[in-house]
Steps between C-alpha positions, in 0.01 A plus 500: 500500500786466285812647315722403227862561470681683221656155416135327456360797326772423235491109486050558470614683223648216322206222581262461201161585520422143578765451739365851653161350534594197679668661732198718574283186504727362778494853707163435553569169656771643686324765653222290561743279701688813718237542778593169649791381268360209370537515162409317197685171471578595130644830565794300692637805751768427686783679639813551297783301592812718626288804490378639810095620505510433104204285371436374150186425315467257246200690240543234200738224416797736413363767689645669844464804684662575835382753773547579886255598766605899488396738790107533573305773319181444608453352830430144548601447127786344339743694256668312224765628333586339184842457419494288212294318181612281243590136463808328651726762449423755771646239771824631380440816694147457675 
């Protein structure tokens, strides 16, 4: 499952609709990855540095998102909650 904050909801709003795709091409990596968190070499997740339970995604070569594990929904399934999308930028406040 998943949910996006107010603050991504704004930033998706500023991607282009080729931005918006690759990022979407890259979720499906990503989820594909979450059962056992081994993710796609190319996607590059890693924790963010100084923030506690923050990760980022890399979706293209400018391209980042950031999310946390949020409280279950569905048993036995992980719940992202994206906090962030855009390109360098968002590291200011992740």
């Amino acid at each position: 499952t998943h949910e996006e904050l107010p603050r991504f909801l704004r930033d998706w709003q500023r991607l282009g609709p080729q931005q918006r795709r690759a990022f979407l091409d890259a979720l499906t990596l990503f989820i594909s990855g979450l059962p056992n968190q081994s993710f796609a070499p190319q996607l590059r997740v890693k924790r963010v540095q100084g923030e506690a339970g923050v990760w980022e995604i890399t979706w293209a070569p400018d391209g980042r998102a950031t999310c946390t594990y949020g409280p279950e929904v569905l048993a036995g399934e992980p719940n992202i909650v994206w906090r962030r999308i855009g390109t360098d930028d968002i590291f200011r406040r992740p």
